[in-house]
C-alpha positions in Angstrom: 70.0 150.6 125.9 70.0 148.2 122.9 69.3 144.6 123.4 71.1 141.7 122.2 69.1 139.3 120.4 69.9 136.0 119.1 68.5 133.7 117.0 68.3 129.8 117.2 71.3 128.5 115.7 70.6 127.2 111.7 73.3 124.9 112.0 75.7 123.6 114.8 78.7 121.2 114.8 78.5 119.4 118.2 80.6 116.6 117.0 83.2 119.2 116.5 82.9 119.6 120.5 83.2 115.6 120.8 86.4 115.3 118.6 87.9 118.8 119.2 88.8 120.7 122.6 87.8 124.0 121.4 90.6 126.4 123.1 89.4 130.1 121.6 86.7 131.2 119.1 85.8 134.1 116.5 82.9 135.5 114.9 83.0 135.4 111.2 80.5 137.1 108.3 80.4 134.7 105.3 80.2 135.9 101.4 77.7 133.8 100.4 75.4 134.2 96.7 71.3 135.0 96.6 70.3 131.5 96.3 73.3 130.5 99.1 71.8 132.9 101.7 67.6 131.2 101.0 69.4 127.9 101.7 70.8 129.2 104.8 67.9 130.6 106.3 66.3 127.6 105.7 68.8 125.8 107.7 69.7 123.9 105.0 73.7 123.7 105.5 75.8 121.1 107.2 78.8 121.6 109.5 80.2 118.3 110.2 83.0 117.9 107.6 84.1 121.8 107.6 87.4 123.4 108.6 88.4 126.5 107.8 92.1 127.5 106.1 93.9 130.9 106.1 95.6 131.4 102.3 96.9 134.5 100.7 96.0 136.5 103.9 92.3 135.3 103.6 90.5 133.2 105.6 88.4 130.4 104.0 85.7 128.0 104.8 85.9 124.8 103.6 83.8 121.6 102.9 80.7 123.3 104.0 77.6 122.0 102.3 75.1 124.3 101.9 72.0 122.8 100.1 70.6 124.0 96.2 67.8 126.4 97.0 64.8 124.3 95.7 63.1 127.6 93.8 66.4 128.3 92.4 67.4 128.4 88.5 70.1 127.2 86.5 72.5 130.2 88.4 72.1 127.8 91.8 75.2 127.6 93.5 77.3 125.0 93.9 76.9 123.3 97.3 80.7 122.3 98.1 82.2 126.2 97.2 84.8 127.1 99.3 83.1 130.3 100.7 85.2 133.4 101.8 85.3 134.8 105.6 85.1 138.1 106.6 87.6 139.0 109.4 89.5 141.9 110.4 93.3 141.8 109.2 94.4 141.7 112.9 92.2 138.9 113.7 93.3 137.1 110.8 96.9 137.5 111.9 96.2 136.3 115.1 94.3 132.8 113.7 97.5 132.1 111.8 100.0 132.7 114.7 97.2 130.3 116.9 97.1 127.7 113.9 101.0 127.5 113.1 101.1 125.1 116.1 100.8 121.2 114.9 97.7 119.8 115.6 95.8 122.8 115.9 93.0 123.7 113.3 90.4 125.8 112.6 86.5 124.3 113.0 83.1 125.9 112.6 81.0 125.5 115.4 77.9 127.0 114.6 75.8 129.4 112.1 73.7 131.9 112.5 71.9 135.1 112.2 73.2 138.4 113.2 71.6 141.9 112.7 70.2 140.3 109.7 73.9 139.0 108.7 74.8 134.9 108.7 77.6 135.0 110.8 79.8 131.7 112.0 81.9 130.8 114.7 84.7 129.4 114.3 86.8 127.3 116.7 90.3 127.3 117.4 90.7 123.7 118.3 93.1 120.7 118.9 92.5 117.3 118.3 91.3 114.8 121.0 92.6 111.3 121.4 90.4 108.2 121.6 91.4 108.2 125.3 90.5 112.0 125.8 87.4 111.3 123.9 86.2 108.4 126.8 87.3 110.0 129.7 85.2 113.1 128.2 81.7 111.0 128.3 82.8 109.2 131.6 83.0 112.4 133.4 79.2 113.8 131.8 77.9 110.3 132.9 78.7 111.1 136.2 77.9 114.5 136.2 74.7 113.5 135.2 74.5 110.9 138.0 75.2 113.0 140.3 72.1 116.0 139.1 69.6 113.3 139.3 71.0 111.6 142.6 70.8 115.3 144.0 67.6 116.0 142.5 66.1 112.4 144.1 67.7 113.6 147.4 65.6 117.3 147.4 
């Protein structure tokens, strides 16, 4: 029996879960350089600003910052690259049926390892409203009133 393992995220998007509701997600390998792949496992890359676009029958992260590996040389990458995803044809196929829909876009929620491979997920997701966007934190605030009224009552 093989065991799953799973690492500690090296970078998550949790304002994408604020601003988004996520409806489906995929796994996804990234081609990334020598020097990209030090900076990731050093958790040196930033989620907030990325999407991801399907062009050409490829899928494509975008606006992804992954920092300059310090002990890098002059052939350090550059951190803004649009960086290419690796996903089956069928899948791909399936994100641009999913994303033809307006308002739906494609958002990375999280990197990390895999079997030694940086993998991300990506989120199907459609926009929230201001309103949405309130009524999401007035409904955790009382969730979380309630665990520590039940917990006080125990």
């Amino acid at each position: 029996m093989k065991k799953k393992q799973f690492d500690k995220p090296l970078a998550q998007n949790k304002k994408a879960r604020h601003d988004y509701n996520i409806l489906s997600t995929v796994e996804a390998g990234i081609v990334l350089t020598g020097t990209e792949i030090k900076s990731v496992r050093a958790s040196r890359i930033t989620l907030k600003d990325g999407f991801a676009q399907i062009r050409n029958g490829e899928a494509w992260l975008m606006n992804v910052h992954i920092s300059p590996y310090d002990h890098g040389n002059i052939f350090n990458h550059d951190p803004l690259r649009n960086r290419k995803l690796l996903l089956h044809k069928k899948e791909i196929q399936r994100l641009v049926g999913e994303t033809s829909n307006k308002g739906i876009t494609l958002v990375p929620l999280k990197v990390y390892i895999k079997n030694g491979f940086v993998k991300v997920l990506l989120g199907v997701a459609k926009g929230k409203h201001d309103y949405d966007k309130r009524e999401t934190i007035k409904r955790r605030d009382q969730e979380r009133e309630i665990r520590r009224t039940l917990k006080n009552f125990r």
